[in-house]
C-alpha positions in Angstrom: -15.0 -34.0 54.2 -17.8 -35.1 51.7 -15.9 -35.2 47.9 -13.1 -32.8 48.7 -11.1 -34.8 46.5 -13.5 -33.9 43.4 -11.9 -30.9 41.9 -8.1 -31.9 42.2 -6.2 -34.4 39.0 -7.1 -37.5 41.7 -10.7 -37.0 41.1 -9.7 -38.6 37.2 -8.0 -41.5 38.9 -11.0 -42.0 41.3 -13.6 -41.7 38.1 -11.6 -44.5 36.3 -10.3 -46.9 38.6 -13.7 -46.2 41.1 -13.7 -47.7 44.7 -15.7 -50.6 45.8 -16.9 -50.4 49.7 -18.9 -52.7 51.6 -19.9 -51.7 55.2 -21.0 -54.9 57.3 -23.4 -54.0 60.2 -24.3 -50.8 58.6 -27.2 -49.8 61.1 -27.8 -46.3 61.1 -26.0 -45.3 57.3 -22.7 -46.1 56.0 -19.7 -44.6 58.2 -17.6 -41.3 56.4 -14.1 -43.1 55.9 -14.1 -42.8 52.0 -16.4 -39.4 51.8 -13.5 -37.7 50.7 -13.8 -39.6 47.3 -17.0 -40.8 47.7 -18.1 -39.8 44.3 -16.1 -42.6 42.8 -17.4 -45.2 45.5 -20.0 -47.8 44.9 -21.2 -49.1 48.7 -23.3 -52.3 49.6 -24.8 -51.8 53.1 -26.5 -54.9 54.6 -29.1 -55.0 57.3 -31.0 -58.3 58.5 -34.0 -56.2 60.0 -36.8 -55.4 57.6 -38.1 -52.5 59.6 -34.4 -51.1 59.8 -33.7 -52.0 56.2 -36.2 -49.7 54.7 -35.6 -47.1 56.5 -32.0 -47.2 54.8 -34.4 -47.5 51.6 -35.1 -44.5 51.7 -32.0 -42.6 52.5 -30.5 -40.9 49.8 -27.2 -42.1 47.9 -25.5 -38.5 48.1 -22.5 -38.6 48.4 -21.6 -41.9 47.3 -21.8 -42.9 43.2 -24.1 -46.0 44.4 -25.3 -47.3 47.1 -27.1 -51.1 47.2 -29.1 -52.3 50.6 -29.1 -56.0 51.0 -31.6 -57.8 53.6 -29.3 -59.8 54.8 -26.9 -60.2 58.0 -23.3 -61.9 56.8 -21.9 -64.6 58.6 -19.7 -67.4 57.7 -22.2 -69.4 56.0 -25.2 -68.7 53.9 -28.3 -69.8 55.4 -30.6 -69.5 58.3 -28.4 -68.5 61.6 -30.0 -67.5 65.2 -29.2 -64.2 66.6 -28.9 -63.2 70.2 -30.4 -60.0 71.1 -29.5 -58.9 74.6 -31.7 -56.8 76.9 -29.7 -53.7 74.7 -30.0 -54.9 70.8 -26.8 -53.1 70.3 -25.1 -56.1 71.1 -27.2 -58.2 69.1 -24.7 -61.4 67.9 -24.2 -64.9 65.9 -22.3 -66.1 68.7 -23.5 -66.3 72.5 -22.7 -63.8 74.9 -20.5 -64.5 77.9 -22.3 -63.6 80.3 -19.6 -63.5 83.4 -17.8 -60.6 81.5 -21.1 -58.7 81.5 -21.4 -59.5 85.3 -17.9 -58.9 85.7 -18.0 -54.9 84.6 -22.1 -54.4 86.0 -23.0 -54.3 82.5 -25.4 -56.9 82.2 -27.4 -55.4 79.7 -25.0 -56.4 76.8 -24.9 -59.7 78.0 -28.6 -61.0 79.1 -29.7 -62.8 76.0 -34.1 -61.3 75.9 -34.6 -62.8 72.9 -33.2 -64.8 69.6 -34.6 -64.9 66.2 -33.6 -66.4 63.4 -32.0 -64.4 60.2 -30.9 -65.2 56.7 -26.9 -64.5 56.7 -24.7 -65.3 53.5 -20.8 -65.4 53.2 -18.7 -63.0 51.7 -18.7 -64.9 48.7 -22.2 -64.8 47.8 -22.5 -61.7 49.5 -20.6 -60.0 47.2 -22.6 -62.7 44.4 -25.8 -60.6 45.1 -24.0 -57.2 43.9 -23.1 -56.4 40.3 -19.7 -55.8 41.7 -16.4 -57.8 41.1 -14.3 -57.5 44.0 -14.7 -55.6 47.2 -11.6 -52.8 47.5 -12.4 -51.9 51.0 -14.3 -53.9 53.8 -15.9 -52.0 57.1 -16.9 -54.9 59.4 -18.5 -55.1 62.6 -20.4 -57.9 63.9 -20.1 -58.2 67.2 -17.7 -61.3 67.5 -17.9 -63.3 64.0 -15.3 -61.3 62.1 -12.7 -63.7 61.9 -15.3 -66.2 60.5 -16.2 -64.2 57.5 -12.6 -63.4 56.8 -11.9 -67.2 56.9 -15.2 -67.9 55.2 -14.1 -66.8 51.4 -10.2 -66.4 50.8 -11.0 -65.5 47.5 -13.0 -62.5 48.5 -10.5 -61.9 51.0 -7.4 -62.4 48.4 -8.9 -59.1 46.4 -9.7 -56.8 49.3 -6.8 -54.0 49.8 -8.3 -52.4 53.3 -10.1 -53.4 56.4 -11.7 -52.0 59.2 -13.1 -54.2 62.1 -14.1 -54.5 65.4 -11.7 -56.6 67.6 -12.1 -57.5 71.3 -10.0 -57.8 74.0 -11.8 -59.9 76.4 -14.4 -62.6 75.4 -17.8 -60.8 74.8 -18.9 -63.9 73.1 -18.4 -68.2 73.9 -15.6 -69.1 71.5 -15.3 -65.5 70.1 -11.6 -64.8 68.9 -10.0 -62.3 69.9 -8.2 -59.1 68.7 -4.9 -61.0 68.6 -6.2 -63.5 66.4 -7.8 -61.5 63.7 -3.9 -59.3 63.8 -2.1 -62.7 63.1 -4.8 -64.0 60.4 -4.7 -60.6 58.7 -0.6 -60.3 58.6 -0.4 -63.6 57.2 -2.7 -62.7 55.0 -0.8 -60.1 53.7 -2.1 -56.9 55.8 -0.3 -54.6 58.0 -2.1 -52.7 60.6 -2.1 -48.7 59.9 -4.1 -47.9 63.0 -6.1 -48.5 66.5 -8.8 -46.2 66.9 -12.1 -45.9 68.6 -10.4 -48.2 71.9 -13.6 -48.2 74.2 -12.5 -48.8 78.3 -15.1 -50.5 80.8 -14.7 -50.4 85.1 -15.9 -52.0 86.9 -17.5 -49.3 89.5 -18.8 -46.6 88.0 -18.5 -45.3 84.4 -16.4 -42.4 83.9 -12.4 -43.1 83.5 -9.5 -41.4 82.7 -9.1 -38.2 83.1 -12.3 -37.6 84.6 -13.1 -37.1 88.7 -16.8 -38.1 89.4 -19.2 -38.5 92.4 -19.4 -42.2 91.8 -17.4 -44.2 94.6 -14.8 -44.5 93.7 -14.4 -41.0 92.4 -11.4 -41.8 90.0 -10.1 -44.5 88.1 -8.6 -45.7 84.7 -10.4 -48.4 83.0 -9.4 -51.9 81.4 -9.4 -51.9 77.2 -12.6 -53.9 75.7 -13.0 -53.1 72.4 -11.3 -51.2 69.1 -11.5 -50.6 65.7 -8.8 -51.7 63.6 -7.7 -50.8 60.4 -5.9 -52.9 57.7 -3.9 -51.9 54.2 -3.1 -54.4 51.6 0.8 -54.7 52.1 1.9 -53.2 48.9 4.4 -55.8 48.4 2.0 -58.0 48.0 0.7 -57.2 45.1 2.5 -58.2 42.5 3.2 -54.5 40.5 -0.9 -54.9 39.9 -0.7 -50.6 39.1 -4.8 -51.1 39.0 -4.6 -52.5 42.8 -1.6 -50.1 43.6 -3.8 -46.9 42.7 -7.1 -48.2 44.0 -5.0 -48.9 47.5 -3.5 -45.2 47.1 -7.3 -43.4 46.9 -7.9 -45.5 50.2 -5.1 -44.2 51.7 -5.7 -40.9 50.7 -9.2 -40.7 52.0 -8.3 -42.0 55.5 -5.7 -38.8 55.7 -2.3 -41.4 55.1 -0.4 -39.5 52.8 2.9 -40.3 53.6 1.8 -43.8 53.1 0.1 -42.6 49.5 2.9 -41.5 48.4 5.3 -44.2 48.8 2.9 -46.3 47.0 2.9 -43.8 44.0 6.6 -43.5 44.1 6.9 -46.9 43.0 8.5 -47.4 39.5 5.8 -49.0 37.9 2.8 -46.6 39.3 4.6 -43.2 38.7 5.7 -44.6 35.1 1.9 -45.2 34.6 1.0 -41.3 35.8 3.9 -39.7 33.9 1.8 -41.9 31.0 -1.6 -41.7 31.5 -1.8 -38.0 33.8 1.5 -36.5 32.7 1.6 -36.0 37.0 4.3 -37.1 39.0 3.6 -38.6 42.3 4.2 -35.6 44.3 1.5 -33.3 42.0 -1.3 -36.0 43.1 -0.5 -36.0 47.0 0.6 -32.7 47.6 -2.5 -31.0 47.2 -4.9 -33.7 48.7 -2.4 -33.2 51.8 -2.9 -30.1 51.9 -6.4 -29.0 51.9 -7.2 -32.3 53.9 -5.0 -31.0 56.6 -6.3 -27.5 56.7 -9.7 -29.2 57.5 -8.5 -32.2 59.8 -6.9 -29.1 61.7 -10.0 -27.0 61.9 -12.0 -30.0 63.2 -9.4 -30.7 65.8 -9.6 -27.3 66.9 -13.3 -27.4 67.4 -12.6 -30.3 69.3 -10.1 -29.6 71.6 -12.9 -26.2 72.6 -15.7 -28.8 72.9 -13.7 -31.1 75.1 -13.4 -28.4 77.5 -16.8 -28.8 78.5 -16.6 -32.3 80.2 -13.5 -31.1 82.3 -15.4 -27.8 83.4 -18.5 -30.0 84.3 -16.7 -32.0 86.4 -14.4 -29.7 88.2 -17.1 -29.4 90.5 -16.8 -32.9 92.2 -13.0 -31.7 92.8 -13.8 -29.3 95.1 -15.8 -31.5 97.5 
């Protein structure tokens, strides 16, 4: 949905008010949750691996407005930290694996430290120091474990950012890693209200295909135990303040992530749809109504497509039902 925003009144908002994104643990490119106002988004990508990091040198800024790379990992100091790489680097983390969950689901390969080095991290704070940027508007994190740390690392970062996405576990991966419960309460009391669980990725024990799929393994069948999710944040809009500048900025997120509903209420609030009766001569209903509505004709589409691809698991396995 790269820009479909770009040719409706909101595009005007986007240009003035703009978007700032930072994506922490952005291995492999930036993720597509603001593409569809992208062309008002500055993003900072960060990457502690100089072989990895120039790769992402060379990749071009399209679709986004800007796009910075920092060398850096970020953590909740700045300085020289130790990373543990595990036998798969996927896993690679600040904090020490736990290694009785890994031999608890047979996946010891995310657990088994093969090697540490040592990487230059920096808080949010000077993060965000090393940019050009003021304030971060929306913050994708996901570093295996340490999230809570940043968070806690630099309130004042934290006290200007309107939406989050991070990685929470369920189980320990890590020695003193906190856990999704945690990072909930931190973030409500700091003013956030959860809008979504999505990507929830399920481990057993014996085997690796769950629910709803039948498989050869031994046992052939079985659901599997929650591990890991994403989770996304807003800024509660009640918190701040009548700020119309933070009020529209959080509206563009919301609108990009498909939350209309949720846009709308937000614009329907005396102060913001006195400012686009003002400044746009729109009421709140001329902005969201047509975002809604080609965003949903393509978030329809792709389900579609989808739904037909999904078929092709369940047909592949049929077979080991009629055994």
């Amino acid at each position: 949905m790269k820009n479909i925003f770009s040719s409706y009144p909101v595009a005007n908002i986007g240009r003035h008010f703009g978007l700032t994104y930072f994506d922490i643990g952005s291995r492999g490119g930036f993720q597509d949750d603001l593409y569809p106002i992208a062309f008002a988004v500055d993003v900072v990508g960060f990457e502690p691996d100089p072989e990895e990091f120039e790769r992402l040198l060379h990749r071009p800024i399209e679709p986004w407005r800007s796009v910075t790379h920092l060398p850096y990992g970020v953590g909740d100091i700045s300085g020289r930290q130790k990373l543990f790489i595990p036998t798969d680097p996927q896993s690679a983390s600040l904090l020490k694996h736990n290694t009785k969950i890994g031999r608890k689901f047979n996946k010891t390969q995310f657990f088994e430290i093969d090697r540490t080095e040592e990487i230059e991290t920096l808080c949010l704070k000077d993060a965000l120091e090393k940019t050009t940027l003021k304030s971060i508007d929306y913050l994708k994190i996901d570093i295996e474990g340490a999230e809570l740390a940043v968070f806690m690392s630099s309130p004042a970062v934290m006290g200007d950012v309107l939406a989050i996405k991070t990685e929470v576990s369920f189980l320990p991966f890590r020695n003193g890693q906190p856990l999704a419960r945690d990072v909930d309460l931190f973030l409500e009391q700091a003013g956030f209200e959860l809008m979504d669980i999505a990507e929830p990725a399920h481990w057993r024990r014996h085997g690796h295909l769950i629910h709803p799929y039948y498989s050869s393994e031994n046992p052939p069948y079985s659901k599997a135990q929650i591990m890991q999710a994403d989770c996304l944040y807003f800024r509660d809009p009640d918190s701040l303040d009548g700020d119309v500048t933070k009020l529209l900025k959080l509206t563009l997120i919301a609108l990009s992530f498909g939350y209309f509903d949720h846009a709308l209420m937000i614009l329907e609030r005396s102060e913001v749809a006195e400012f686009l009766s003002t400044e746009y001569s729109k009421k709140p209903i001329d902005i969201v109504g047509p975002l809604s509505s080609a965003y949903g004709r393509k978030a329809f589409l792709q389900a579609f497509y989808l739904q037909i691809r999904n078929i092709i698991p369940f047909v592949r396995y049929l077979k080991n039902l009629l055994r």
